[in-house]
N, C-alpha and C positions, 0 to 999 in steps of 0.2 A: 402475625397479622391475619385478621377473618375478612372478606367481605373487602377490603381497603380500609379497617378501621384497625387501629390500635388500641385496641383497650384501655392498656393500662395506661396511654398517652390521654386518652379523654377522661380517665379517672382524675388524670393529677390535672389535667384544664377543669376540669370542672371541682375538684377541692380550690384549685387556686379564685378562682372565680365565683365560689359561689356568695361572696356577699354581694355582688352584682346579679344575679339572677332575684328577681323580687315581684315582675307581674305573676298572675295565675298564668297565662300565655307560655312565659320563658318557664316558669316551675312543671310545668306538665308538659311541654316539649320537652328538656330534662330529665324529668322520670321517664317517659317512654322509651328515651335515648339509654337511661340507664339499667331500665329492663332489660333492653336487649345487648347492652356490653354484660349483664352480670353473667347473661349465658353464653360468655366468651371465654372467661376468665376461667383461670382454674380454681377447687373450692378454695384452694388456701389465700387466694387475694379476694374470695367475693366479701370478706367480712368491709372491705373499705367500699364496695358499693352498696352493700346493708348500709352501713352507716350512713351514706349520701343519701343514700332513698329516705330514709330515717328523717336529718334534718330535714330536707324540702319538702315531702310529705309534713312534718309538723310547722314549718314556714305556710305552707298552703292554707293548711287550717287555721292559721293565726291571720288569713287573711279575713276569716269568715267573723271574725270576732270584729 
């Protein structure tokens, strides 16, 4: 645990959660959140906060459509 945060505890809330995350608001509070858990992690877990960043970044953009 970094800071009072667990990483990989916010990693699996926000896999479980993300089809509830859907303003531009909650999606980029989110990534910034998840920028800074990915420099927590060690590299062999960041591929599941690539991932996350991944969808919600392209969720974002589908808002713009």
């Amino acid at each position: 645990m970094a800071n009072g945060i667990d990483p990989f505890r916010y990693l699996q809330q926000v896999s479980e959660n993300y089809e509830l995350i859907n303003t531009r608001e909650e999606i980029n509070a989110v990534l910034d959140e998840l920028e800074f858990v990915f420099e927590l992690v060690e590299p062999q877990f960041q591929d599941l906060a690539t991932d996350l960043i991944a969808k919600l970044t392209t969720k974002l953009k589908q808002l713009d459509d």
